[in-house]
C-alpha positions as CSV (number, residue, x, y, z in Angstrom):
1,X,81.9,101.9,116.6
2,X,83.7,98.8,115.3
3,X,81.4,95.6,114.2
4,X,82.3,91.9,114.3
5,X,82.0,89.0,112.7
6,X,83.7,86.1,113.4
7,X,82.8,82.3,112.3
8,X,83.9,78.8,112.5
9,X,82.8,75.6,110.2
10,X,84.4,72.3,109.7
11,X,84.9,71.5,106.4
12,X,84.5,67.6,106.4
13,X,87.3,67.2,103.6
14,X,91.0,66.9,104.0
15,X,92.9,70.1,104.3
16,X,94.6,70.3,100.2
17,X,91.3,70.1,98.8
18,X,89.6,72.6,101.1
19,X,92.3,75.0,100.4
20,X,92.5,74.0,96.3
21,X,89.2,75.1,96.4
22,X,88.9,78.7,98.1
23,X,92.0,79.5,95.8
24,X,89.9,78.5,92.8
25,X,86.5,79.4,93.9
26,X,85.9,82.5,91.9
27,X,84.5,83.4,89.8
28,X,81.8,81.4,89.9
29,X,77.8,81.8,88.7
30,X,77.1,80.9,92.5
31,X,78.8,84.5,93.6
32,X,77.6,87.3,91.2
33,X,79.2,89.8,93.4
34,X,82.5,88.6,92.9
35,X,83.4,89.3,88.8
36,X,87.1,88.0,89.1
37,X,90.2,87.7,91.3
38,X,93.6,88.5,89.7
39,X,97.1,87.1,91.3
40,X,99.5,90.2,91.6
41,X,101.9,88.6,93.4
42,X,102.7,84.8,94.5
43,X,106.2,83.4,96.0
44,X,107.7,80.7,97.7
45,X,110.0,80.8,100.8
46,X,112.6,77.7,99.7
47,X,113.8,77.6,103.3
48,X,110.4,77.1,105.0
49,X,108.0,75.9,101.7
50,X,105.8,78.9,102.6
51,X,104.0,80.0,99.3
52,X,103.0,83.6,99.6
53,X,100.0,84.9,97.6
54,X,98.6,88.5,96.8
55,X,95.4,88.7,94.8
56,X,92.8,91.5,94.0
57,X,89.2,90.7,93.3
58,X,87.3,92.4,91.5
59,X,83.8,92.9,93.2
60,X,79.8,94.6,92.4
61,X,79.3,97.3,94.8
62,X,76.1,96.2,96.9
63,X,75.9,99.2,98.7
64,X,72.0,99.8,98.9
65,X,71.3,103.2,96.6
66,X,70.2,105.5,99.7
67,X,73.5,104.8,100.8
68,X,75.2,105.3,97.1
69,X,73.5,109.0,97.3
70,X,77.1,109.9,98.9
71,X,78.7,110.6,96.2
72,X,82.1,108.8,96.9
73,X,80.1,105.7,97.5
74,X,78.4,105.4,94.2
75,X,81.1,103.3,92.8
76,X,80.6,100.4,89.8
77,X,83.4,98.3,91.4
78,X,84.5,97.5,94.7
79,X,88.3,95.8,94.9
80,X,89.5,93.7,97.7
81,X,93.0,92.6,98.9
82,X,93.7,89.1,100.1
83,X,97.3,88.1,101.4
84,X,97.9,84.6,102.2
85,X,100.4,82.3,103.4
86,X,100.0,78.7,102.7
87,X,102.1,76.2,104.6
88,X,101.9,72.9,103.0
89,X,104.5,71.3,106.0
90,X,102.4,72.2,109.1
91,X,98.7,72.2,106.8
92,X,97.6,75.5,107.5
93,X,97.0,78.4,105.6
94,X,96.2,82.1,107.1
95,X,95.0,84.7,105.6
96,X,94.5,88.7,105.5
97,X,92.0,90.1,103.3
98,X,91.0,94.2,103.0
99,X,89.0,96.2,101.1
100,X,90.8,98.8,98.8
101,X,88.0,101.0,97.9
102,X,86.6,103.8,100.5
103,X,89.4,103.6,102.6
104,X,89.4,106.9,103.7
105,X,85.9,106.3,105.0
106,X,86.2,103.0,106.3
107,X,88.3,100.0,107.5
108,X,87.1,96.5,106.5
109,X,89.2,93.5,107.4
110,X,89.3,90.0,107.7
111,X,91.5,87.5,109.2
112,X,91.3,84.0,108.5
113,X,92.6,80.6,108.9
114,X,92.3,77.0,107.1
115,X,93.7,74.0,109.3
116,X,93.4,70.6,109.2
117,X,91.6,69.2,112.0
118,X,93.3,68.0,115.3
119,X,90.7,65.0,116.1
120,X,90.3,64.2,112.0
121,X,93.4,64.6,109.8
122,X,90.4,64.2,106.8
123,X,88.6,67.5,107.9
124,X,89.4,71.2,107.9
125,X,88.7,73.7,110.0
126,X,88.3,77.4,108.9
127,X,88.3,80.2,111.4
128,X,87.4,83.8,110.4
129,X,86.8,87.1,112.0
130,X,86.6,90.7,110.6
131,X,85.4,93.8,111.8
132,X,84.1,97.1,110.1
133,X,84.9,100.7,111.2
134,X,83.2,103.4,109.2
135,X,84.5,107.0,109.9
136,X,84.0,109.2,107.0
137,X,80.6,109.9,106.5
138,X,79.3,111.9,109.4
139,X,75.8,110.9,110.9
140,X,75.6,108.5,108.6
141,X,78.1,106.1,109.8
142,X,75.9,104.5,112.0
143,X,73.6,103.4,108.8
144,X,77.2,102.3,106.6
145,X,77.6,100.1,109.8
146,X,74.7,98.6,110.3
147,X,74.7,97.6,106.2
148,X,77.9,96.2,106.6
149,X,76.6,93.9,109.8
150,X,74.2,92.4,107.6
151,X,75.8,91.9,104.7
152,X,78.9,90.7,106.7
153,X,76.6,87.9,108.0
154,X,75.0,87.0,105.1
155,X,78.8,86.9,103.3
156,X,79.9,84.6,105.6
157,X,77.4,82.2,105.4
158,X,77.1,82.6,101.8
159,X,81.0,82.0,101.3
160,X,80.3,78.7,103.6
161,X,77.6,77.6,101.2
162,X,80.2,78.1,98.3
163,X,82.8,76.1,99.3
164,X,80.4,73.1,100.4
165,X,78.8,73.0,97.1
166,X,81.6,72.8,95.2
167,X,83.5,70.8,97.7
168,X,80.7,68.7,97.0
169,X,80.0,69.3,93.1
170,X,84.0,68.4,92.5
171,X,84.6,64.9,95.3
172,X,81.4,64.2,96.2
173,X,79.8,63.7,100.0
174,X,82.3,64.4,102.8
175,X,84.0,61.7,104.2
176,X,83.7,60.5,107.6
């Protein structure tokens, strides 16, 4: 079985700070999951300005400890992969992010995408989806699934929260 998650905000700030920011965001005492994120390769296209970026992060495993009684899962650190491709010329930037550990057991992706906003050239909009397949672990995939549904949601949201505070914190109130 495959979950979803997909999400959508407005970020009421213009587009370079927005994306300034989730470049920059971690670590951070607001995410203790997330212990550091490490550039491993970054490189601009001179033909089309399109700055490439691949960075690990570093992250706590959160997996519940019933579910860290599989041996494989009971892990200290989790990494994850996250590609992105920032055009400065048309203001978006997408982005690909994976996790690296557990992969034989399970796929966890995300796609997303920073834009500034049609109607507001001062706003940002950020679309994301991802999905989790777990396949590895016999009748307990069902369990690693539904874990992953929650804590997908509550990522989400709390990634959201992130970015507002300190979208906040470093220019103060949106503007309008």
């Amino acid at each position: 079985m495959v979950i979803t998650v997909e999400t959508r905000k407005m970020y009421r700030y213009p587009f370079e700070r927005v994306v300034d920011i989730h470049l920059n965001k971690y670590p951070t005492p607001l995410e203790e999951h997330v212990r550091g994120i490490k550039t491993v390769e970054e490189k601009k296209d001179n033909v089309s300005g399109i700055i490439y970026r691949k960075r690990i992060a570093t992250c706590n495993n959160v997996l519940p400890s019933i579910l860290r009684k599989v041996l494989v899962m009971n892990v200290d650190d989790v990494y994850m992969e996250e590609e992105s491709w920032l055009d400065g010329k048309r203001r978006t930037m997408n982005i690909r992010s994976r996790c690296l550990t557990w992969t034989q057991y399970a796929t966890l992706q995300e796609v997303s995408s920073f834009r500034e906003c049609a109607a507001n050239p001062n706003w940002t909009e950020f679309l994301q989806s991802g999905s989790v397949t777990v396949t590895g672990v016999g009748r307990l995939n069902r369990l690693f699934e539904l874990f992953a549904q929650s804590f997908f949601n509550r990522g989400v949201k709390k990634s959201v929260a992130i970015m507002e505070t300190i979208l906040e914190q470093r220019y103060g109130c949106p503007c309008s």
